[in-house]
C-alpha positions as CSV (number, residue, x, y, z in Angstrom):
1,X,135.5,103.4,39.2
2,X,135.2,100.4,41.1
3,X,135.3,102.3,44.8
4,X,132.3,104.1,42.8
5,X,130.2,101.0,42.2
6,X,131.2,99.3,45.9
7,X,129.6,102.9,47.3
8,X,126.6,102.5,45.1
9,X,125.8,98.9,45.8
10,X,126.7,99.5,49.9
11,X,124.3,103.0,49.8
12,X,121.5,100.7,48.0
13,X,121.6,98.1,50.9
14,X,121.5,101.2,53.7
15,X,124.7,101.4,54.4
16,X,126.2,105.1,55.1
17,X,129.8,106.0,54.3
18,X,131.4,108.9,56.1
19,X,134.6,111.0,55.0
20,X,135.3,112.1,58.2
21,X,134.9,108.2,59.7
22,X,138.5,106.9,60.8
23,X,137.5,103.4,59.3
24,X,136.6,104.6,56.1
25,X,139.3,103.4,53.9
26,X,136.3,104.0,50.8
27,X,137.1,107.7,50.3
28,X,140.6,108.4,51.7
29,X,141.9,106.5,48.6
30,X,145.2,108.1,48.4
31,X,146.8,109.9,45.0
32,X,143.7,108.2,43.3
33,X,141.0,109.2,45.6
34,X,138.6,111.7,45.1
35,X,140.4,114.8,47.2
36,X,143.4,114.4,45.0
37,X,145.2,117.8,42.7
38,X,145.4,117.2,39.1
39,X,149.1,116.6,37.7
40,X,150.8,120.3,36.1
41,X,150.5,120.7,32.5
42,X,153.3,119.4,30.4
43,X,156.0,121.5,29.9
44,X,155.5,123.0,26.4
45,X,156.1,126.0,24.2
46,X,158.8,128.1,22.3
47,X,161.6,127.0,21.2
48,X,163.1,125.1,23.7
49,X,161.9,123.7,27.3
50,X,163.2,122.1,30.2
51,X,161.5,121.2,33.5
52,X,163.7,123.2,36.2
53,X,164.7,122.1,39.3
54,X,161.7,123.8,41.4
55,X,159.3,121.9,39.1
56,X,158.5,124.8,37.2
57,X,158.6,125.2,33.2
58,X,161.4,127.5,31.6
59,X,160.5,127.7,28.4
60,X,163.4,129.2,25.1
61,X,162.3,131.6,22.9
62,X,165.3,132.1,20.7
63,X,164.4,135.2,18.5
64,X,165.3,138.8,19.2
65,X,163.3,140.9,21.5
66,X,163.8,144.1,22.9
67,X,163.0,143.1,27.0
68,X,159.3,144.8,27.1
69,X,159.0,142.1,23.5
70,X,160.5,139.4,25.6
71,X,158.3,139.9,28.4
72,X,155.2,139.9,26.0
73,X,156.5,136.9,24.2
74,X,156.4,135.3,27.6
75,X,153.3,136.5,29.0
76,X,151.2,135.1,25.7
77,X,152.1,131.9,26.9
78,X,151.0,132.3,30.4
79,X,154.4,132.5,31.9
80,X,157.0,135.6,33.2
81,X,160.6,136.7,32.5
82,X,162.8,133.2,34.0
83,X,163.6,134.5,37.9
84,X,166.6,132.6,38.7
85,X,166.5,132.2,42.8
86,X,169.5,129.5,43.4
87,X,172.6,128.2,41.7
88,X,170.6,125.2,40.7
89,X,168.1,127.3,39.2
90,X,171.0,129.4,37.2
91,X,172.7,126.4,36.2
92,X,169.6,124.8,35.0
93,X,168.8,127.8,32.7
94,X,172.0,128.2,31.2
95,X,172.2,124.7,30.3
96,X,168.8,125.3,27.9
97,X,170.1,129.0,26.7
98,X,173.0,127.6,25.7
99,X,175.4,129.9,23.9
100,X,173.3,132.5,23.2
101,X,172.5,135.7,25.6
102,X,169.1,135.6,26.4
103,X,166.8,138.2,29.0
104,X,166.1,136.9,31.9
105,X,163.2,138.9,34.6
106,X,166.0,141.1,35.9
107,X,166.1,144.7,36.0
108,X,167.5,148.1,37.9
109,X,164.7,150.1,35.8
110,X,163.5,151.8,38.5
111,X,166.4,152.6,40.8
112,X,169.4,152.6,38.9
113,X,172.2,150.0,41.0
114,X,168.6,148.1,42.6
115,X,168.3,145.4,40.6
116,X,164.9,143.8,41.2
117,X,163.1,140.3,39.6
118,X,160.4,141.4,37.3
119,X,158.0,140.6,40.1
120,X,159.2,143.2,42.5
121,X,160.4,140.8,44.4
122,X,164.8,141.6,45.5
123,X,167.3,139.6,44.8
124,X,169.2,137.2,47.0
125,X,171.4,134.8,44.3
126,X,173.6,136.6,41.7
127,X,175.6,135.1,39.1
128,X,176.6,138.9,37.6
129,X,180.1,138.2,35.6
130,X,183.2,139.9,36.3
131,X,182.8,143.5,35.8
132,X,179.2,143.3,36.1
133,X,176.7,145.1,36.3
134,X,178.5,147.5,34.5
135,X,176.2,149.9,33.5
136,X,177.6,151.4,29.9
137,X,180.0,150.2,27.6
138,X,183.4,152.5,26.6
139,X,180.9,156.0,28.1
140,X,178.5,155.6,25.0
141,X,176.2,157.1,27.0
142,X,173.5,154.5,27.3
143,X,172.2,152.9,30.1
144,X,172.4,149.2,30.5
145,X,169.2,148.3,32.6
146,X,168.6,144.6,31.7
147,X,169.6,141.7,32.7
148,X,170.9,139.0,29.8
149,X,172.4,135.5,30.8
150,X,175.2,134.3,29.2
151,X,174.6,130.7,28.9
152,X,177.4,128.3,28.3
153,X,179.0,131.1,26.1
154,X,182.1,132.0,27.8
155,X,181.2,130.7,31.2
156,X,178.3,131.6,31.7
157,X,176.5,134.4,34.0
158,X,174.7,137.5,33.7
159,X,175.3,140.9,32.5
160,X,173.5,143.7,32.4
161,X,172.4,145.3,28.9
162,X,170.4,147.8,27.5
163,X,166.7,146.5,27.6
164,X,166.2,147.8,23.5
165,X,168.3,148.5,20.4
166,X,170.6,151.8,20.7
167,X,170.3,153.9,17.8
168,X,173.7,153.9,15.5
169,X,175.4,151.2,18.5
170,X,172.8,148.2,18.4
171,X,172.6,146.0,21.5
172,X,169.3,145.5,23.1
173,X,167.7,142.4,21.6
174,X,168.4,138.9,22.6
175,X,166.4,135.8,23.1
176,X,163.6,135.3,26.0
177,X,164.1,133.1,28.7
178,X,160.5,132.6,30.3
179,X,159.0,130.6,33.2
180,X,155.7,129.4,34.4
């Protein structure tokens, strides 16, 4: 406010103030100054929230969902299925999931055995538990397409389970780990 009236009062008496001068030091005021991005939104929503290590929001959304649900449930609050890029990103998430399995943006929908980040973007960090992805339990004849992680239950990790409930079996509806 004050650079604001010192303008005013030097553009009354004639003087002209330049951005692009190098002894300007009017305009080029820093985090304050006029050029400068407003701060991100608080991280809010669901049921639980943490601020992740890249700065983004994951956000905990601890009902059941089948994984299209999940993905709604995170898309209504302007966010995605959590993409987990890095051990500290991993860790970070299964610190807020806790001990419950929740979906995370992981899937092999498309190509069975190619699991991609709901993005369509590969993957480069895994944190798949032993014997995962295993794609079926015991031959019951369903496919496990889905990507859950495990939290603090057992270790941790991810395993790969059917993305809806299984008729007669169950499975299929977990909590919603989301992002933004």
């Amino acid at each position: 406010m004050r650079c604001w009236v010192l303008l005013s009062v030097l553009a009354s008496c004639g003087v002209v103030v330049q951005k692009d001068d190098p002894t300007n030091k009017f305009l080029d005021a820093g985090p304050r100054g006029v050029d400068s991005a407003p701060p991100p939104p608080p991280c809010t929503g669901g049921d639980a929230r943490a601020t992740a290590p890249d700065a983004s929001c994951l956000v905990l959304f601890t009902g059941t969902y089948a994984w299209m649900d999940a993905q709604a449930a995170c898309s209504a609050i302007g966010a995605h299925l959590a993409i987990l890029r890095s051990a500290t990103m991993d860790h970070a998430a299964e610190q807020l999931v806790g001990a419950i399995d929740a979906f995370i943006g992981l899937t092999d929908q498309v190509s069975e055995g190619t699991f991609l980040w709901a993005d369509g973007s590969p993957v480069s960090f895994t944190n798949w538990r032993a014997g995962e992805p295993s794609e079926g339990d015991g031959g019951g004849g369903y496919s496990e397409d889905c990507a859950v992680i495990a939290g603090t239950r057992s270790g941790g990790g991810w395993e790969d389970r059917p993305c809806a409930p299984i008729p007669g079996i169950g499975g299929g509806n977990y909590a919603a780990l989301c992002q933004r």
